[in-house]
N, C-alpha and C positions, 0 to 999 in steps of 0.2 A: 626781171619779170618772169622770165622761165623758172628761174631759182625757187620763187615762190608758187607756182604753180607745181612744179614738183616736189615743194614742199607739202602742197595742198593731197595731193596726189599721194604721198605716200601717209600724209595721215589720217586720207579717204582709207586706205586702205588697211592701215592697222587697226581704224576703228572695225571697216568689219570683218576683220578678222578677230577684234577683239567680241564684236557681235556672236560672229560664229561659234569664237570659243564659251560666249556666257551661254548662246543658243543649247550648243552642245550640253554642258552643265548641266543647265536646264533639266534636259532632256536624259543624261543622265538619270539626276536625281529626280527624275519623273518614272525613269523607269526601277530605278531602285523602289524607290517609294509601291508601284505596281508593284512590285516582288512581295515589297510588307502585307501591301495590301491584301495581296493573292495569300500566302502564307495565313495572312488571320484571317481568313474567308474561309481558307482552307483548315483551320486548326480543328474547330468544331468537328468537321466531319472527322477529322486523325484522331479527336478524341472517345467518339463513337466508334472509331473504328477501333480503339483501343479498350472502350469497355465492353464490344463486342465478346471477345473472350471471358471477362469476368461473366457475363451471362450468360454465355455456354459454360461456364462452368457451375453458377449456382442453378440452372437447367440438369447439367446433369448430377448436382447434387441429390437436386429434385428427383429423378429417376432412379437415383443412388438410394435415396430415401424411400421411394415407393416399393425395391426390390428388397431394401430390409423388410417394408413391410408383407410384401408378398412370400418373403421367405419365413417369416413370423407367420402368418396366416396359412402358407404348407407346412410348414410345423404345425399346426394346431389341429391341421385337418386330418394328418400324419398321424399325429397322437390321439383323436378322433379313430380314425380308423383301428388304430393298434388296438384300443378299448373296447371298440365294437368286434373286432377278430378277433376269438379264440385261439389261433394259430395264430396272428399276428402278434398277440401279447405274449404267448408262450419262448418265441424268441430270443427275449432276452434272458430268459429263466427266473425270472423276479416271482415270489409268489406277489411280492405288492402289484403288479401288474396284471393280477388275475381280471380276466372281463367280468364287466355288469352292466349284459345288454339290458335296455330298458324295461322297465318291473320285473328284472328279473338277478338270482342273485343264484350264480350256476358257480358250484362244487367242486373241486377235480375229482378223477375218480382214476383209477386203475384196474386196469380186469387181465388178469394172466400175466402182470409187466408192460399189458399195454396202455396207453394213457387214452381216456375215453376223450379229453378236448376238440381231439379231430371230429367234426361233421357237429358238433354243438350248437354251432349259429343256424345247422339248418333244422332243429329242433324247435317247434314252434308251439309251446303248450301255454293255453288259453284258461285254463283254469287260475283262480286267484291263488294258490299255494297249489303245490307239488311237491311229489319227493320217488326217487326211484331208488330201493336201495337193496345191497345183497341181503338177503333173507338174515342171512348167519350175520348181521352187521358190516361193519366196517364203514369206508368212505361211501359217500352217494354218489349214485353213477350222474344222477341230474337231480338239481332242487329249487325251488321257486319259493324265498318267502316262508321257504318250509318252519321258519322256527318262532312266526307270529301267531301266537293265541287268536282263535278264532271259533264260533260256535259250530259243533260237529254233529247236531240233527243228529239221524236216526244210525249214524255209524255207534251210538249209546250203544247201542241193543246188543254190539262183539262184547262191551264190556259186560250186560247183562246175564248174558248165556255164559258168560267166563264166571260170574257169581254164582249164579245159579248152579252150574253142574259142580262148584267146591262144594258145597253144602250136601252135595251128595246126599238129594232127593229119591224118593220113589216118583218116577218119570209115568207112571202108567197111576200115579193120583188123578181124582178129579179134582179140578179149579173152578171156580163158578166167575161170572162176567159180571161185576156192579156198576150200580151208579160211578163208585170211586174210577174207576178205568175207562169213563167216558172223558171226551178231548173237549173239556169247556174253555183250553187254552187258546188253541188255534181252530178247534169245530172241526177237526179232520172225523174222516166219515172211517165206518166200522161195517161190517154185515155182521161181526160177532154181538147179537141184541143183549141186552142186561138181561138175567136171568142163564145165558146158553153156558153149559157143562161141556169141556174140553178136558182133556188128561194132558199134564202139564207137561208130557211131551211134544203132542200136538202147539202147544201152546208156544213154545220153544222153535215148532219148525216155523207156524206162521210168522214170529216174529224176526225170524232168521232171515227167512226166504221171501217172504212178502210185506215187512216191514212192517208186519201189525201192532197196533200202540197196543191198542186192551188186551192184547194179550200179552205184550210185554209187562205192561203196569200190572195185570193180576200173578204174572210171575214174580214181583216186587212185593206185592201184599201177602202174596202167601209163603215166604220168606222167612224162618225163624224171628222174632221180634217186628214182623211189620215191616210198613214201607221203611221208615226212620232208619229202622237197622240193615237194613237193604242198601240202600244209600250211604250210607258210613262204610258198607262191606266193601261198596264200588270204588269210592276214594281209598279206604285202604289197598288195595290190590292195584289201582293205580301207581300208589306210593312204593308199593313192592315191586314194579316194575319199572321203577327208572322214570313214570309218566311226571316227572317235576313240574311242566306249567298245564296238566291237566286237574279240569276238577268237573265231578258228577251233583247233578240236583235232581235229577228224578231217572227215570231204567227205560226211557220212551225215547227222549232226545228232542223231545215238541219243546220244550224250557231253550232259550239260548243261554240259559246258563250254564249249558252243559258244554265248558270249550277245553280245548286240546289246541295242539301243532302236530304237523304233519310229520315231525318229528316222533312226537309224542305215541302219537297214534299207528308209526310201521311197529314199536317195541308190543304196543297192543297186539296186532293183528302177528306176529311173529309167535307170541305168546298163545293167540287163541288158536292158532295153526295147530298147536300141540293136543288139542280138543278133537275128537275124530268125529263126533259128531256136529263138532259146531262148522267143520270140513264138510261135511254130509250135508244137514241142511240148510246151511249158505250158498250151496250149490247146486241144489234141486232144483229142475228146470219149473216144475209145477206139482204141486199134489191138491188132492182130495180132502177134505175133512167132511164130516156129518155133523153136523149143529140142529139142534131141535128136530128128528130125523129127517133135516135137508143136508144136500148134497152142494158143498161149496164148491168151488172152483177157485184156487188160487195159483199166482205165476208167478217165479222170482222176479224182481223188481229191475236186477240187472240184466240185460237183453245178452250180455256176453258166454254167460256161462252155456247158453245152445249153441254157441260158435264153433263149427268144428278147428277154429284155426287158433284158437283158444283153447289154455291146458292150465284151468284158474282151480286152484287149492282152498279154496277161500276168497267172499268177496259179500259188503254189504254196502249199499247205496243209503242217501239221507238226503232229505230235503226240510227247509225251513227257509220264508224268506231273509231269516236274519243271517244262515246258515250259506246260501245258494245252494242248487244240487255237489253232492260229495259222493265219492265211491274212494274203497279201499281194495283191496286185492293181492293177496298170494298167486301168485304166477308165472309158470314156468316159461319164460322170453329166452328163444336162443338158447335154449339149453341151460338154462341161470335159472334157477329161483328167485325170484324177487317182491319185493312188498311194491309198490303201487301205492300211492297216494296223492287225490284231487280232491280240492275244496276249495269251495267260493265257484264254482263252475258257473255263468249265471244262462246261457241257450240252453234251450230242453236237449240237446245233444252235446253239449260240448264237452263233458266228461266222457262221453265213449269214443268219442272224437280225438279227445287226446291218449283217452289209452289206447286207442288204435295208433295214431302216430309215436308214442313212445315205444308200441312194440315193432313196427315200422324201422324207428332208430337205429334199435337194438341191434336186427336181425342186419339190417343192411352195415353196420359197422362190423356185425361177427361176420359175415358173409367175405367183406375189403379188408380181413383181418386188422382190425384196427383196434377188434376186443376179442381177446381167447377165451373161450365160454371154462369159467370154473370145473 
C-alpha cells in the first residue's frame, strides 16, 4: 500500500513538474513571440526612422536647388548691374561690354588719355537724340541715338545761310516778302507782312537769330535759279559734307522732310562755324530791323547765348511738332570746343536743361581730372 501511494506521489509530482516545464515553455514562447511582436510594431517606426534621412536629404537638395537658383538669379542681377554701370562694365575691358543704359546708346570718348566713362551714369540727358562731340572731330564725348534720322525744324536755316553766303550775294540787296514765303504748312505767325523790303542781310540775321521762316523762304527764292535750285544747292553741300542720312526740301525747316542725325548735323554746324557771320548772327542776343518804317523788335530764340556762364560760337534752335524742340551749338565747355546736339526734346525747357547738365558734366569731370581739356 505505501509502495503505491509513493508511487502516486512521485508521479503527482513529475506531472507537475512536467506541468511546470510545459508552463515555462509556454511562457517562453510567449515571450519570444512579444519580442516578434514588439520588433514588427516597432519596424514601421525603424523604417521611418530610416527614411528620415533620405528626406533630409532631398530637403536639402531642395535648398541645394534653390541656392543654384539664387546664385543664377545674382548672376543676373550682377550682369544687370555690370550693363547699367559704366565703370562696372569697363572692368573687364570688353568693348562688347560697352553700357546701354536705357534709350540710351553712350560712346566712349577720350579727352587728353583720359577715358570720359567715369561719372557717365550720372549724366542724365532727356532729349530724344544727343551728341557731344570735339569740334575738330573724333570720338563723342556722349551720344543718344545720335545716328537715327529724324526731322531737324528750323536747325534748316545753319544749312541755308551756309548756301546762301557760297553764292556770294550782295548782302545789302533788297528782298521783298510774298505770298510764296507765307507758312500755309504749319500757319506759323510772321510780323514780316507780304509786301515789306528787307536787305538780304537783315534777312539772314532774322533768320539766324530769331528763326524767321519768310525771311528764310525769300532767301531761298531769291537764289540764282529759284527756290528748286536753292534746294538741290542745300542737298548738294550736304553731300560735300559727309551729311550721308541728311536730306533738305525747303530752307525754313516747317516741311518734316527736312531730316538729319545728330551725327549728321555736328559735321553741319563744324562747317557753318567757319562762317564768321553766320557766328555773328546766330548769336546776337537781339536786334532791330525797320519793316514798313516800323521798328521791330526781335530776340534770339536761344535764351543761352545772354548767359554770361556760356562761351557759344554758334547756336540755332527748331521747333516742329513732328520735330520736338532741337538746338545745335558751338561751345566752348571746359575749355573744349565742342558741337552740342539735342533733338526730339519734347518740355518747353528741356533742351536748355540738358545743355546746362552736359555742360555741368563736363566741367565737373575736368575739374576730378577725369578729362584733360584739349
Amino acid at each position: 500500500m505505501r509502495m503505491m501511494l509513493k508511487a502516486v506521489v512521485l508521479w503527482g509530482a513529475l506531472a507537475v513538474a512536467a506541468g511546470f516545464a510545459s508552463i515555462g515553455a509556454v511562457h517562453a514562447a510567449d515571450k519570444a513571440g512579444s519580442k516578434i511582436e514588439v520588433q514588427k510594431s516597432k519596424s514601421p517606426t525603424t523604417q521611418k526612422a530610416k527614411a528620415r534621412p533620405v528626406s533630409k536629404a532631398s530637403s536639402s537638395q531642395r535648398v541645394a536647388q534653390k541656392g543654384k537658383v539664387a546664385s543664377r538669379v545674382s548672376k543676373a542681377k550682377s550682369t544687370r548691374v555690370a550693363k547699367a554701370s559704366p565703370s562696372a562694365a569697363r572692368v573687364g575691358g570688353s568693348k562688347s561690354s560697352r553700357p546701354t543704359q536705357k534709350g540710351k546708346n553712350v560712346a566712349p570718348a577720350m579727352a587728353g588719355g583720359v577715358d570720359l566713362w567715369q561719372g557717365q551714369e550720372h549724366l542724365a540727358v532727356r532729349s530724344g537724340s544727343a551728341l557731344v562731340i570735339a569740334q575738330d572731330g573724333g570720338e563723342a564725348l556722349y551720344e543718344k541715338n545720335a545716328r537715327i534720322v529724324v526731322p531737324i525744324a528750323s536747325i534748316t536755316k545753319v544749312m541755308t545761310a551756309m548756301v546762301v553766303l557760297d553764292s556770294m550775294p550782295n548782302l545789302q540787296a533788297p528782298i521783298t516778302i510774298t505770298d510764296e514765303d507765307v507758312d500755309y504748312l504749319k500757319g506759323s505767325r510772321s510780323r514780316l507782312q507780304v509786301g515789306s523790303v528787307i536787305t538780304r542781310e537783315m534777312a539772314l540775321l532774322l533768320a539766324l537769330m530769331s528763326s524767321e521762316n519768310r525771311a528764310a523762304n525769300a532767301l531761298g527764292r531769291h537764289y540764282p535759279g529759284g527756290l528748286p535750285a536753292f534746294i538741290v544747292a542745300m542737298n548738294r553741300k550736304a553731300a560735300s559734307l559727309g551729311m550721308s542720312r541728311t536730306h533738305f526740301a525747303d530752307p525754313t525747316g516747317l516741311t518734316s522732310n527736312n531730316v538729319s542725325t545728330a551725327h549728321d548735323l555736328a559735321r553741319m554746324v563744324a562747317a557753318a562755324y567757319r562762317y564768321p557771320l553766320i557766328r555773328e548772327f546766330s548769336t546776337t542776343p537781339g536786334a532791330t530791323a525797320e519793316v514798313k518804317g516800323r521798328e521791330l523788335e526781335y530776340r534770339n530764340t536761344n535764351q543761352l547765348v545772354k548767359s554770361p556762364t556760356w562761351e557759344i560760337g554758334l547756336s540755332k534752335t527748331g521747333y516742329i511738332q513732328e520735330a520736338g524742340k532741337c538746338l545745335v551749338m558751338q561751345a566752348r565747355v571746359a575749355d573744349r570746343p565742342v558741337v552740342i546736339v539735342l533733338l526730339d526734346s519734347s518740355g518747353k525747357q528741356t533742351r536748355i536743361g540738358d545743355a546746362n547738365r552736359i555742360k555741368r558734366w563736363m566741367e565737373s569731370a575736368s575739374a576730378s581730372g577725369k578729362a584733360t581739356p584739349a
